[in-house]
GUTI-36310 format. One record per residue (C-alpha): residue number from 1; residue in three letters; x, z, y. Coordinates in pm, 1 decimal, m for minus. Example, Ala and Ser with C-alpha at 12.3 -4.5 7.8 and 13.67 -1.06 7.14 Angstrom:
BEGIN
[r 1,ALA,[1230.0,780.0,m450.0]] [r 2,SER,[1367.0,714.0,m106.0]] 
***
This chain:
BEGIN
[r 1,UNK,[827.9,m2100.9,m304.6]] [r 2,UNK,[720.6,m1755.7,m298.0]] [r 3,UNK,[610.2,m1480.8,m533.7]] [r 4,UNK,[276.7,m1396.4,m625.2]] [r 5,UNK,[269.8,m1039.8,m674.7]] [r 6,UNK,[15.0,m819.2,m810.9]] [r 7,UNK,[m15.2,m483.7,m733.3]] [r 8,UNK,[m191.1,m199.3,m901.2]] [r 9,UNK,[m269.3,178.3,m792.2]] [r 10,UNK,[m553.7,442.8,m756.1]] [r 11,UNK,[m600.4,406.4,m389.3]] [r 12,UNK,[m493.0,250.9,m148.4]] [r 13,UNK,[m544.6,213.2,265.7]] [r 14,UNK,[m718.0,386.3,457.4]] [r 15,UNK,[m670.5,629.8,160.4]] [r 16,UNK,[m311.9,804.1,277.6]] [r 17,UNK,[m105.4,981.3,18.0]] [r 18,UNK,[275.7,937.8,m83.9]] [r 19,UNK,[200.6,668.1,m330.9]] [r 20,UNK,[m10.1,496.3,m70.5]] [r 21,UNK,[252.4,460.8,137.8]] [r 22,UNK,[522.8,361.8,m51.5]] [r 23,UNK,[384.2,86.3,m241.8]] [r 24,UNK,[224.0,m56.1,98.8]] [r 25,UNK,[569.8,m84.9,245.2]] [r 26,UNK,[702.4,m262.6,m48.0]] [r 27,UNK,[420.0,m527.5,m65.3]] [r 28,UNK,[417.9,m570.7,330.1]] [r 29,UNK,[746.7,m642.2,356.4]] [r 30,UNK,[693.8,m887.3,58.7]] [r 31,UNK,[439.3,m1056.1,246.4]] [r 32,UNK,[678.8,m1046.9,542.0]] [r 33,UNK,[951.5,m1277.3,381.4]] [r 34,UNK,[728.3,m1503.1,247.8]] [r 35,UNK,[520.1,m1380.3,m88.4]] [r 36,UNK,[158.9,m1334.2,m142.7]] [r 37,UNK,[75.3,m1004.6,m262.5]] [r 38,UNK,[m262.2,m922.7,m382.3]] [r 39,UNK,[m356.1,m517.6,m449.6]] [r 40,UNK,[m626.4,m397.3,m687.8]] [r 41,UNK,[m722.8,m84.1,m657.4]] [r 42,UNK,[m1043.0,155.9,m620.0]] [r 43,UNK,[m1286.6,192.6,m340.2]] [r 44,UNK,[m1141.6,663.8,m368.2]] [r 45,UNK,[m1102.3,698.1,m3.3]] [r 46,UNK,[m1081.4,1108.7,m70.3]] [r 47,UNK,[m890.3,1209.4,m387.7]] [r 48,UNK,[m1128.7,1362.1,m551.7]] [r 49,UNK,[m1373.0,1092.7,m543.1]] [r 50,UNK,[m1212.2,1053.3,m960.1]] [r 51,UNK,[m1434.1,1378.3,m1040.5]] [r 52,UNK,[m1671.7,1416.4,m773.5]] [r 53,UNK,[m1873.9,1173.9,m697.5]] [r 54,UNK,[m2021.3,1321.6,m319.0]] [r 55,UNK,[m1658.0,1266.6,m198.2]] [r 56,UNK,[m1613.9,935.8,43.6]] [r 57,UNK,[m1581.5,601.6,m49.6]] [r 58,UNK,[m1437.1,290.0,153.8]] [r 59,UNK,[m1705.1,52.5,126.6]] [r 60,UNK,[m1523.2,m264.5,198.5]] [r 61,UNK,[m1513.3,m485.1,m139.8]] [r 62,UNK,[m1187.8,m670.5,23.7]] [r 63,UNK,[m923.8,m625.4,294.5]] [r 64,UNK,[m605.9,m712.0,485.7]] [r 65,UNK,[m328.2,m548.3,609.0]] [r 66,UNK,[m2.1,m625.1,733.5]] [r 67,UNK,[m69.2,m962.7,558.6]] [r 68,UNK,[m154.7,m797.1,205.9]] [r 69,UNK,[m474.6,m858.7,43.1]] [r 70,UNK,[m680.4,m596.0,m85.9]] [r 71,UNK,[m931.1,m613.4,m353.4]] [r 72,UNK,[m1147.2,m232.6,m437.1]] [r 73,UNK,[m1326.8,m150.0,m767.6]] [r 74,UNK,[m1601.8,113.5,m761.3]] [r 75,UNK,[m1472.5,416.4,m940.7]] [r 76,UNK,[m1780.6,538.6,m1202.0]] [r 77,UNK,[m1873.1,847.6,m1340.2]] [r 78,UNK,[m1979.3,984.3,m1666.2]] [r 79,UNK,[m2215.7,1287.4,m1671.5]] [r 80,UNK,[m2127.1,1619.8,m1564.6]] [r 81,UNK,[m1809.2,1443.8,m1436.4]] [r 82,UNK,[m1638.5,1756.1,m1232.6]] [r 83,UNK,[m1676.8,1894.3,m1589.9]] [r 84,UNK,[m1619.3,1592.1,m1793.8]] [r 85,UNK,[m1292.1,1464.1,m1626.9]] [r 86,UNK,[m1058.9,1716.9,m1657.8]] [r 87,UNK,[m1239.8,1833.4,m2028.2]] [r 88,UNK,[m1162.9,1440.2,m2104.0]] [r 89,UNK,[m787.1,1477.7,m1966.8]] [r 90,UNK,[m710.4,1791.7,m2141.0]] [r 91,UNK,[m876.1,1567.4,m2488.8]] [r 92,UNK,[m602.1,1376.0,m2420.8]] [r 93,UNK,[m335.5,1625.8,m2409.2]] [r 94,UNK,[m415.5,1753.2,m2701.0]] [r 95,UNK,[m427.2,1407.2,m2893.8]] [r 96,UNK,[m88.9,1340.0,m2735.7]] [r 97,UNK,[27.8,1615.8,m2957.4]] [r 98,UNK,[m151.1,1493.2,m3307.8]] [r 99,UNK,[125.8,1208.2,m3404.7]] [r 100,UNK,[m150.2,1095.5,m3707.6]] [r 101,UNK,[m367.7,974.9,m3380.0]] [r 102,UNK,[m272.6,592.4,m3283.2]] [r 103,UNK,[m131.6,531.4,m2919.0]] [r 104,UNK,[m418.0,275.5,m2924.5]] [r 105,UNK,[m674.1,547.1,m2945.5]] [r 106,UNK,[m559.0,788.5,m2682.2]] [r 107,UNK,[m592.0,453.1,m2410.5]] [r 108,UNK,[m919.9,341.2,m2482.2]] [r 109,UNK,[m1057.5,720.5,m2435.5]] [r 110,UNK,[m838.0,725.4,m2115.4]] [r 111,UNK,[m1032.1,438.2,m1977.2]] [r 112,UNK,[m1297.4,702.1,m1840.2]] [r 113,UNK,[m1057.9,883.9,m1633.0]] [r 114,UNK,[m1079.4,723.0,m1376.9]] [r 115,UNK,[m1355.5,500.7,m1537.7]] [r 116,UNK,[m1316.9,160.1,m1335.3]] [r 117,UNK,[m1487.8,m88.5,m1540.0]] [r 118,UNK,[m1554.2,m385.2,m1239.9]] [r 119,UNK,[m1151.4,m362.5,m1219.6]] [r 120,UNK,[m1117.5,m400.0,m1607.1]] [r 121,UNK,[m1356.0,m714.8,m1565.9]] [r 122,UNK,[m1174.5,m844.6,m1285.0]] [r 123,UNK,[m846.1,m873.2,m1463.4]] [r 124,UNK,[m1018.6,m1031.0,m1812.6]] [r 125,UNK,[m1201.6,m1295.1,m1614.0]] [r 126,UNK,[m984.3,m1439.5,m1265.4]] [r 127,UNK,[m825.6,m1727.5,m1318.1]] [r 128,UNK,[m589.2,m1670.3,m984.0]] [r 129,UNK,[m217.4,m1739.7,m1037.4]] [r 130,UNK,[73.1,m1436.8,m1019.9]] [r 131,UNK,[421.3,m1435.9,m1130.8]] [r 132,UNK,[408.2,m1071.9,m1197.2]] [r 133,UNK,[243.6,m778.0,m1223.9]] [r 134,UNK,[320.3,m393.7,m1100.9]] [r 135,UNK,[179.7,m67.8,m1112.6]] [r 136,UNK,[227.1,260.3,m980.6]] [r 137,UNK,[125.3,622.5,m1091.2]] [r 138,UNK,[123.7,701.9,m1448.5]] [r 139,UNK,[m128.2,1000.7,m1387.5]] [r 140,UNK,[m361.3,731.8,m1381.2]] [r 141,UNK,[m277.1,491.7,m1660.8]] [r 142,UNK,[m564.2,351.6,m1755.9]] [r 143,UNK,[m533.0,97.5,m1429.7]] [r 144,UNK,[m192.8,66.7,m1516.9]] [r 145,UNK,[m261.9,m24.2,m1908.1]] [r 146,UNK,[m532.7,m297.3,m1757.4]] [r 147,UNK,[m254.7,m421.3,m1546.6]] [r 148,UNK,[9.5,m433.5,m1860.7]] [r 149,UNK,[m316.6,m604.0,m2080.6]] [r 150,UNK,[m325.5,m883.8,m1806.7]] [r 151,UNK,[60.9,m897.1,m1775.3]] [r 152,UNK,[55.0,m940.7,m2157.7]] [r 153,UNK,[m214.9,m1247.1,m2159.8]] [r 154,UNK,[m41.9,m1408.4,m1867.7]] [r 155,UNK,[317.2,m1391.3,m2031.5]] [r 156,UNK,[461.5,m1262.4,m1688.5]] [r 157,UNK,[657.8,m945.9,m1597.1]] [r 158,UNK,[526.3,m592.3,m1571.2]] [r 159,UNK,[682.1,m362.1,m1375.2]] [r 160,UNK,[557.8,25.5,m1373.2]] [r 161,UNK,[648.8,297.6,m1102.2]] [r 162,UNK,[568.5,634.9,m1292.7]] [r 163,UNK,[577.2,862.4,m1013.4]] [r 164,UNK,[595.2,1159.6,m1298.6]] [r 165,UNK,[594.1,1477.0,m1231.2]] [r 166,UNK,[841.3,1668.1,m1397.2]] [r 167,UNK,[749.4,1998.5,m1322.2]] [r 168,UNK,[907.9,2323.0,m1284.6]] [r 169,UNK,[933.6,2393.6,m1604.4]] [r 170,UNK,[1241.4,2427.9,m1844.6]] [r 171,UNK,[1323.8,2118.7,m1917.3]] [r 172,UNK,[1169.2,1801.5,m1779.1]] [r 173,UNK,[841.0,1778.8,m1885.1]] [r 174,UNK,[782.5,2114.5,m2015.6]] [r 175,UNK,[518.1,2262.2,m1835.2]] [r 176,UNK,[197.7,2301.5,m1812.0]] [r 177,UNK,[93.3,2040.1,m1528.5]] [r 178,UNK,[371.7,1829.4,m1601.7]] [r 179,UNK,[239.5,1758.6,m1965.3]] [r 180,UNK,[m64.7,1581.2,m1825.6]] [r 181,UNK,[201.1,1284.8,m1714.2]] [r 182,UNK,[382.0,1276.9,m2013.1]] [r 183,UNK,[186.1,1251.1,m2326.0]] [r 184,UNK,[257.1,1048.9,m2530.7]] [r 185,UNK,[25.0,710.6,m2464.8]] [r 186,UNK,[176.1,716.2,m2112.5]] [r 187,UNK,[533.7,733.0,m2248.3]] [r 188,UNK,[433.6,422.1,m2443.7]] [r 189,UNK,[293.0,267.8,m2112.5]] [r 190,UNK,[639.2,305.7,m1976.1]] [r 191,UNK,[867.6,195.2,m2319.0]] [r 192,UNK,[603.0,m139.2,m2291.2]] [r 193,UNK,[713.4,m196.1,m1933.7]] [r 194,UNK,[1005.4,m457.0,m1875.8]] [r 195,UNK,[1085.0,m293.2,m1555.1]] [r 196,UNK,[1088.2,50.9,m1436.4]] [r 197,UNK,[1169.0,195.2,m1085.3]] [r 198,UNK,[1241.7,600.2,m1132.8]] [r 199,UNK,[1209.9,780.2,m775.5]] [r 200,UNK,[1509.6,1008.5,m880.2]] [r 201,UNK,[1842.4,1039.8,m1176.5]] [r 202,UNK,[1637.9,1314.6,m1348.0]] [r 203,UNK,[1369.9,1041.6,m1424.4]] [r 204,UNK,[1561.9,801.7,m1516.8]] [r 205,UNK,[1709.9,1019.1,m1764.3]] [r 206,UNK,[1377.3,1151.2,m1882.9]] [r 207,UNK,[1239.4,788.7,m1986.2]] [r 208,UNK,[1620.1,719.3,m2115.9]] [r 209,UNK,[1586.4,1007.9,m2397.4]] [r 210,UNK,[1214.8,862.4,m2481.0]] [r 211,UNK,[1346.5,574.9,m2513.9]] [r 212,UNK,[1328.2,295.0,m2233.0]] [r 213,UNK,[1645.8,126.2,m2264.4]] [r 214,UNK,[1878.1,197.6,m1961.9]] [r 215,UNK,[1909.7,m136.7,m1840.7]] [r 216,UNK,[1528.0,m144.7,m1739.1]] [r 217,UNK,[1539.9,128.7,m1561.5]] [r 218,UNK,[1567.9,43.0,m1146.1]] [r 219,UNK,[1662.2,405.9,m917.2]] [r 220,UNK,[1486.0,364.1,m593.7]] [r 221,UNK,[1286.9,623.6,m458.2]] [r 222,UNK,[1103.5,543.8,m150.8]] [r 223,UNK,[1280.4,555.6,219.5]] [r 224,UNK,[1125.5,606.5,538.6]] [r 225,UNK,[1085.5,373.0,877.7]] [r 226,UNK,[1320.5,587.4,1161.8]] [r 227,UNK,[1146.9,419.2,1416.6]] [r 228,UNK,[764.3,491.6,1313.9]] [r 229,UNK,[896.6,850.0,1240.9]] [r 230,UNK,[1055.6,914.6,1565.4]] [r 231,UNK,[890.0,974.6,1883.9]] [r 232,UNK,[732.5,1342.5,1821.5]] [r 233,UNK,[672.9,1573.4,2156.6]] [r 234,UNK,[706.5,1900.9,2010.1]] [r 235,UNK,[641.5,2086.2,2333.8]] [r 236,UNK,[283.1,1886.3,2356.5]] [r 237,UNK,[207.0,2010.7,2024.1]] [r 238,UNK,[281.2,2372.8,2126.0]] [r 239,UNK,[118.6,2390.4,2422.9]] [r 240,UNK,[m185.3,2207.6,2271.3]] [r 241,UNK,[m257.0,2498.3,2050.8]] [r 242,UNK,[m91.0,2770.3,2245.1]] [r 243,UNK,[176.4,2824.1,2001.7]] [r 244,UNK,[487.5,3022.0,2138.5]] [r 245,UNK,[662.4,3186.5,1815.0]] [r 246,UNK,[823.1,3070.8,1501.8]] [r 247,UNK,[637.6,2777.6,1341.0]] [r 248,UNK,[620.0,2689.3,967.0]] [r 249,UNK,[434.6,2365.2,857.2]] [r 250,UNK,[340.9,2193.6,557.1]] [r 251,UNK,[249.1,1788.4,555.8]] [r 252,UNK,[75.7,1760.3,203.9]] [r 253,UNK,[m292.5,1797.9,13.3]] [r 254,UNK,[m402.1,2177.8,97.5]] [r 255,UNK,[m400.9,2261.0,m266.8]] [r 256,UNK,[m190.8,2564.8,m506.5]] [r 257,UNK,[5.2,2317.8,m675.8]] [r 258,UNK,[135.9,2178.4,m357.0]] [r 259,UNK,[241.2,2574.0,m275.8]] [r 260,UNK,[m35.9,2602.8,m7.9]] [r 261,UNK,[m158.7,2901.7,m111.1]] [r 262,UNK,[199.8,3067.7,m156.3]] [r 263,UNK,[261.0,2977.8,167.9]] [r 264,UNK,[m2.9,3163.0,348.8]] [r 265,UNK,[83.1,3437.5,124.9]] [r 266,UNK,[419.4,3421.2,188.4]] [r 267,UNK,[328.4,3417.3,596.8]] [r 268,UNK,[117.6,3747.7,558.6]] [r 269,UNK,[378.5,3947.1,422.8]] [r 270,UNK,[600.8,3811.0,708.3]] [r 271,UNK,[340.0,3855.9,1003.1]] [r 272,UNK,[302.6,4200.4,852.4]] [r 273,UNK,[664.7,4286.4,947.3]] [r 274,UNK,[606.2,4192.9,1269.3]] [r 275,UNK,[740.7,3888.9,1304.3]] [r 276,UNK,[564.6,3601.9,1571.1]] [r 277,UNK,[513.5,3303.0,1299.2]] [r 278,UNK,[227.0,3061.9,1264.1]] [r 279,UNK,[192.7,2826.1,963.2]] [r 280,UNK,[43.9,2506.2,1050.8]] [r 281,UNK,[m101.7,2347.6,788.6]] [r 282,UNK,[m178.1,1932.9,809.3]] [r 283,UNK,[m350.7,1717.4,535.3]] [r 284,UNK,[m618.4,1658.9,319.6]] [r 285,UNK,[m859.5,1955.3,256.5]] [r 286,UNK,[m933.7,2009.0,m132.1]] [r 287,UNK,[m1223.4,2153.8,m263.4]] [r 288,UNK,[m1032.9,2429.8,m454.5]] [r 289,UNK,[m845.3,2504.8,m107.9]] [r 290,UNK,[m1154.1,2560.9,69.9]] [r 291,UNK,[m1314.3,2763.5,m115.5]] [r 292,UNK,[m1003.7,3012.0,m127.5]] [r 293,UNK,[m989.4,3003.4,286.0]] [r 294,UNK,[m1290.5,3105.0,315.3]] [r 295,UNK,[m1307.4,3397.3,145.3]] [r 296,UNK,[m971.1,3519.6,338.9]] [r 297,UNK,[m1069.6,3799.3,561.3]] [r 298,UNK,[m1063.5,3655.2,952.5]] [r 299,UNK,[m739.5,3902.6,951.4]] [r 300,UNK,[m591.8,3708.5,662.0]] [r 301,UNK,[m676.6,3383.8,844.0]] [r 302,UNK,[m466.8,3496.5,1165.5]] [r 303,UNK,[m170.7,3305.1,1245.5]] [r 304,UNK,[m255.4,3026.3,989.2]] [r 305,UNK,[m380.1,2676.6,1131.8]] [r 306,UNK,[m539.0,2440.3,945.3]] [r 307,UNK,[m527.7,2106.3,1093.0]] [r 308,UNK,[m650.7,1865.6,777.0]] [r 309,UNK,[m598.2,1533.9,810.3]] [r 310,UNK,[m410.0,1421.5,1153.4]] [r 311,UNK,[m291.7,1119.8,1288.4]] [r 312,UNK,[20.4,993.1,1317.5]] [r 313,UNK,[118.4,1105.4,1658.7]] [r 314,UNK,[m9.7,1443.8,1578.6]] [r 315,UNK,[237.4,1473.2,1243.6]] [r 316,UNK,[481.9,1321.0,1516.9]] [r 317,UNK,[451.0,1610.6,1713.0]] [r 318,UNK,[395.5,1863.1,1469.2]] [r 319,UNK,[719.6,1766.4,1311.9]] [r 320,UNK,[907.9,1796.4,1629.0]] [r 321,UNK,[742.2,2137.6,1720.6]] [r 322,UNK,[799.1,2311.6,1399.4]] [r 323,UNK,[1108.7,2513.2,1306.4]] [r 324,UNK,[1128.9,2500.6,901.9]] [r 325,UNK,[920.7,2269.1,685.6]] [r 326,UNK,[789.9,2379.2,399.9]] [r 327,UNK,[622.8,2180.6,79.7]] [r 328,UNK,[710.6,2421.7,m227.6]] [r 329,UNK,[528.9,2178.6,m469.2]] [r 330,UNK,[525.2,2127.0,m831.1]] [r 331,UNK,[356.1,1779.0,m753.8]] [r 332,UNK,[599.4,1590.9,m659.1]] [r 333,UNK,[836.6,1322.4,m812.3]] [r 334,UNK,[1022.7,1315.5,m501.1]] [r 335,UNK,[878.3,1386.1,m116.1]] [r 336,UNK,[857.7,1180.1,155.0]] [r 337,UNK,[788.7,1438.8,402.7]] [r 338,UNK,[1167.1,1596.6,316.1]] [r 339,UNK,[1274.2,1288.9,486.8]] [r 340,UNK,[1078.2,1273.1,750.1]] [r 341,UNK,[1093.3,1659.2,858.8]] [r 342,UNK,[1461.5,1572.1,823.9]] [r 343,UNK,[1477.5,1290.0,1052.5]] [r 344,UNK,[1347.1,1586.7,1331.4]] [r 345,UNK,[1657.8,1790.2,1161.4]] [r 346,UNK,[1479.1,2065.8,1040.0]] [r 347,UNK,[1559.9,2216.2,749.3]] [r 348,UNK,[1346.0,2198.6,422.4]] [r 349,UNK,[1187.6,2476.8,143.4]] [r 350,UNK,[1075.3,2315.1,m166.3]] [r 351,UNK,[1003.7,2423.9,m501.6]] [r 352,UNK,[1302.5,2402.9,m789.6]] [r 353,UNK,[1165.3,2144.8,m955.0]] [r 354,UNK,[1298.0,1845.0,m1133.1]] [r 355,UNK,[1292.1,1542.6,m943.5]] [r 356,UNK,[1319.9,1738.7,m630.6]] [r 357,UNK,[1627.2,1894.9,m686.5]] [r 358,UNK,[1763.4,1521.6,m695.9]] [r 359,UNK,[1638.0,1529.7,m316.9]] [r 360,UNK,[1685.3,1855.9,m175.4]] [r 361,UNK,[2030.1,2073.2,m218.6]] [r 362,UNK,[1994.0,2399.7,m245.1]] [r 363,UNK,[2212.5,2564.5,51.6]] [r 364,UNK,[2311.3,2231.2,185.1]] [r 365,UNK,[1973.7,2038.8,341.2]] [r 366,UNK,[1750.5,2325.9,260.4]] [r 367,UNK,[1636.7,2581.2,50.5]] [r 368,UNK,[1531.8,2598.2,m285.5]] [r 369,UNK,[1278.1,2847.8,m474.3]] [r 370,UNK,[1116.8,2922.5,m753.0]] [r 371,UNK,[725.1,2760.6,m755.1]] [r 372,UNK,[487.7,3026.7,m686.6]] [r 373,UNK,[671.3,3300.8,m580.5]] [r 374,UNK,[593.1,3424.2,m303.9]] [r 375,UNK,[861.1,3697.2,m230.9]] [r 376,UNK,[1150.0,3432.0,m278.2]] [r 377,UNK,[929.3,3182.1,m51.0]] [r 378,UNK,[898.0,3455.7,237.5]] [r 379,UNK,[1250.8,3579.0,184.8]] [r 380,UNK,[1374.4,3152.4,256.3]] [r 381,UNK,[1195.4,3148.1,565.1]] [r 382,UNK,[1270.9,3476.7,716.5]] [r 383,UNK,[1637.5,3420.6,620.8]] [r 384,UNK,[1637.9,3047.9,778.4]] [r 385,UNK,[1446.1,3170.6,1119.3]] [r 386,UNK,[1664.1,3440.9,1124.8]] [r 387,UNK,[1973.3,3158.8,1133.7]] [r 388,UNK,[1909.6,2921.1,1406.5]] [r 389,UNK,[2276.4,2760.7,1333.7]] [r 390,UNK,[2254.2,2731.0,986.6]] [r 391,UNK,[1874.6,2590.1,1038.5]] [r 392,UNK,[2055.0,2322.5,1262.7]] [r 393,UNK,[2326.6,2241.3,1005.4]] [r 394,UNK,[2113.7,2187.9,718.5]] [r 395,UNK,[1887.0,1990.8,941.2]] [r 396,UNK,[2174.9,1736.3,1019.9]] [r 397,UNK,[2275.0,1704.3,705.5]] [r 398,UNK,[1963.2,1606.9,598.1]] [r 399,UNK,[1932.9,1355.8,866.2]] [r 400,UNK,[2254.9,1181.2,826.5]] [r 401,UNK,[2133.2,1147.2,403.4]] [r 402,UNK,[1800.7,1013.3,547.7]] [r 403,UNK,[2032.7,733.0,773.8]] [r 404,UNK,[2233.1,686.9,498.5]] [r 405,UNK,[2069.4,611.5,202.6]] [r 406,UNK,[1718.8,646.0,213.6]] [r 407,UNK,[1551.1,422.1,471.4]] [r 408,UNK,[1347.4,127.9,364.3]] [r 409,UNK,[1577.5,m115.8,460.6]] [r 410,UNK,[1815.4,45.8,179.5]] [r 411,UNK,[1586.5,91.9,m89.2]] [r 412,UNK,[1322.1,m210.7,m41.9]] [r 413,UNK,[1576.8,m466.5,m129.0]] [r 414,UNK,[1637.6,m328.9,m476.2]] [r 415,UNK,[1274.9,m377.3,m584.4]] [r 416,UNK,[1263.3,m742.2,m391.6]] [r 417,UNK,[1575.9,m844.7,m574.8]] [r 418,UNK,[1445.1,m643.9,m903.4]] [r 419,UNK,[1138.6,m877.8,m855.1]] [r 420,UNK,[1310.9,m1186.2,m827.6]] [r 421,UNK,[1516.6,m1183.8,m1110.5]] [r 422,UNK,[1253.9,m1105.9,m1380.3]] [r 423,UNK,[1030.4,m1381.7,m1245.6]] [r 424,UNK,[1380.0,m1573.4,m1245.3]] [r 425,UNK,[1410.5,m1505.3,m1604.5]] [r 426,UNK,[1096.4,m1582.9,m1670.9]] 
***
C-alpha cells in the first residue's frame, strides 16, 4: 500500500518560484509510483499577495496536477498590511533576541504573517488519513508550525525543508536578511522536526551547531529534469529581439536582493566602455523593482530588457542565447537556475554566499563576488566575455556536475526512501 503524504508550502502551481518547483517534483513523482499526495497551501498566485492584498490570487479552492491534489487557503490581511507585515516580522526579530520571551509566544504572533486562518481550520477539523506530514520554507513558519501541530495530534512523522537563507554575511546566519530565517522560534520549528532535508553541507552544519541531531538531517538539494531543460534555440531568441552582442541574463524575481539592481548597474558601467552587451532580464516583476525602472533615465534603460515572467520555451531559448548567467543573490539556499544555465554550459556569477558557495566554485563552474558590489560584478563579466575558452570550460564543468549528481533522478530517491523509513518506523 502506498503513502499518504501531506504536503505543506506558501504557494504552489500556477504560482512558479524555486520552492514551487522542487517540492512539485518530489510529490509528482510520489504520485507516480504509487502514493497519494495531498498539498495545502494558499490561493498567493503573485508573491506579494502576503502584504498586498491588490496582487493576484488563483481562485480555484482545489486542483490536480500530475496526479497531486491541491487544496488553497485564502491568505488574510490585517490593517495597513504593506505596513503591518514586515513591522510584525521585524516584532519578531526582535523577540527572537529577548531569551525571557517563550518560543510559544513568538508562534502564535507569527500566525499573522502570512495570516491563513481557513488552513489552520482545515488541519484542526479533517478527519482524512496521512502517514506523514512535510513542509517546506521556514520564512514562512507559521504554515509549517500548523503542519507540525497536526503531525503532533496524528502521532505521524514531520518532515521540514528549511530552505534558509544563510546570507552573505560572516558567518551563517549573520546578516541582516538572513536573521529573518533564523530566529529563534524557527530554529525550534526545525529541532521539533524528526526529519530534515538541508539543500547544501553549510546547512546541515548550521542546524547541527543549533542543535538538530546529525542523524536527522537528510542532504538533498533539488536536481533538475535534462530533458524539460534542453531544447533552447538560442538563435530564435536573438533574432526575436534583434540582439547581436554579448548577452547577460538573469532567471529570478526582479528584486535588489536577488542582485537585479547591481546588475543593471554593473551593465552601465560596461556599456559605457563601449562594449555591445544587453542584459536580459526574465521573471517576476516586484513592486520595489518597478518603481526603481522607472525612474531610470530612457538612457539608463538602454541595453537592458525586461522580459517578466516567460514561458518555458522562452527561458529555453533565452538560456541557449545568452553568454554568462548571472543571479548574484543573497536569497538563495541553493539555485536552480545554476543548473539549468549549466546544462546550456554557460558559465555562472553568483553572490559569495553561504549555501551557494556549496553550489558554485569560484574559478571552476563560475565566478564568485561579493553581494552588491557592483565593480567586482562588472569586472566578472567583462573578464568572462573577454575569455570565450575559459567561459566554455567552466560551462562544461558545470554540466558534467549537473549529469552527475544533481538531476532528479539522483536526488528524488533520497527523500522517497527518507519517507519510507520514518513511516516504516512508525
Amino acid at each position: 500500500m502506498g503513502m499518504r503524504i501531506l504536503h505543506i508550502i506558501q504557494r504552489y502551481w500556477p504560482a512558479r518560484g524555486g520552492a514551487e518547483t522542487h517540492l512539485h517534483e518530489i510529490s509528482a513523482r510520489l504520485v507516480a509510483e504509487g502514493h497519494q499526495v495531498t498539498v495545502v497551501t494558499t490561493d498567493s498566485l503573485d508573491f506579494e499577495l502576503f502584504w498586498e492584498p491588490s496582487r493576484r490570487r488563483i481562485p480555484e479552492r482545489e486542483g490536480c496536477r500530475d496526479g497531486v491534489r491541491i487544496l488553497r487557503f485564502p491568505v488574510r490581511h490585517l490593517p495597513l498590511p504593506q505596513l503591518a507585515y514586515p513591522a510584525w516580522r521585524r516584532l519578531l526579530w526582535a523577540l527572537s533576541f529577548l531569551h525571557p520571551v517563550p518560543v510559544s509566544l513568538s508562534h502564535r504572533l507569527a500566525r499573522y504573517t502570512p495570516w491563513v486562518p481557513d488552513l489552520w481550520r482545515w488541519l484542526e477539523q479533517t478527519d482524512e488519513p496521512f502517514d506523514l506530514v512535510a513542509g517546506m520554507t521556514i520564512c514562512f513558519e507559521p504554515l509549517l508550525e500548523a503542519g507540525l501541530r497536526f503531525a503532533r495530534r496524528r502521532g505521524i512523522p514531520f518532515v521540514i525543508y528549511p530552505l534558509t537563507h544563510l546570507g552573505a554575511g560572516p558567518r551563517p546566519g549573520a546578516d541582516s536578511l538572513s536573521r529573518f530565517y533564523t530566529m529563534r522560534h524557527q530554529i525550534a520549528l526545525v529541532r521539533a522536526s524528526d526529519a530534515v532535508v538541508a539543500q547544501t553541507p553549510t546547512e546541515q552544519a548550521f542546524y547541527i551547531q543549533h542543535g538538530v541531531p546529525p542523524e536527522r538531517i537528510l542532504v538533498a538539494g533539488p536536481g533538475v529534469n535534462p530533458e524539460e531543460v534542453l531544447g533552447g534555440d538560442g538563435e530564435r531568441f536573438r533574432s526575436r529581439h534583434g540582439i547581436r552582442g554579448a548577452i547577460v541574463t538573469s532567471i529570478s524575481n526582479l528584486s535588489y536582493d536577488k542582485g537585479t539592481f547591481h546588475l543593471i548597474e554593473a551593465v552601465h558601467r560596461l556599456r559605457r566602455e563601449g562594449r555591445d552587451i544587453t542584459l536580459v532580464l526574465a521573471g517576476a516583476v516586484l513592486r520595489p523593482f518597478q518603481r526603481y525602472w522607472e525612474r531610470l533615465a530612457p538612457q539608463d534603460q538602454e541595453g537592458i530588457l525586461v522580459l517578466g515572467p516567460v514561458d518555458p520555451e522562452t527561458k529555453r531559448d533565452l538560456l541557449a542565447a545568452c553568454d554568462v548567467f548571472a543571479m548574484p543573490s543573497r536569497t538563495d539556499s541553493f539555485g536552480i537556475v545554476y543548473l539549468e544555465a549549466w546544462l546550456y554550459r554557460k558559465p555562472v556569477i553568483a553572490a559569495r554566499t553561504w549555501g551557494v558557495t556549496d553550489v558554485v566554485r569560484d574559478g571552476e563552474d563560475g565566478v564568485l563576488v561579493p553581494f552588491g558590489n557592483v565593480e567586482s560584478l562588472a569586472e566578472a563579466i567583462a573578464f568572462l566575455l573577454d575569455n570565450p575558452e575559459l567561459c566554455w570550460a567552466m560551462g562544461y564543468k558545470g554540466e558534467q556536475k549537473v549529469l552527475s549528481s544533481h538531476t532528479w533522478d539522483q536526488k528524488y530517491p533520497l527523500v522517497r526512501d527518507l519517507y519510507l523509513r520514518l513511516v516504516g518506523k512508525r
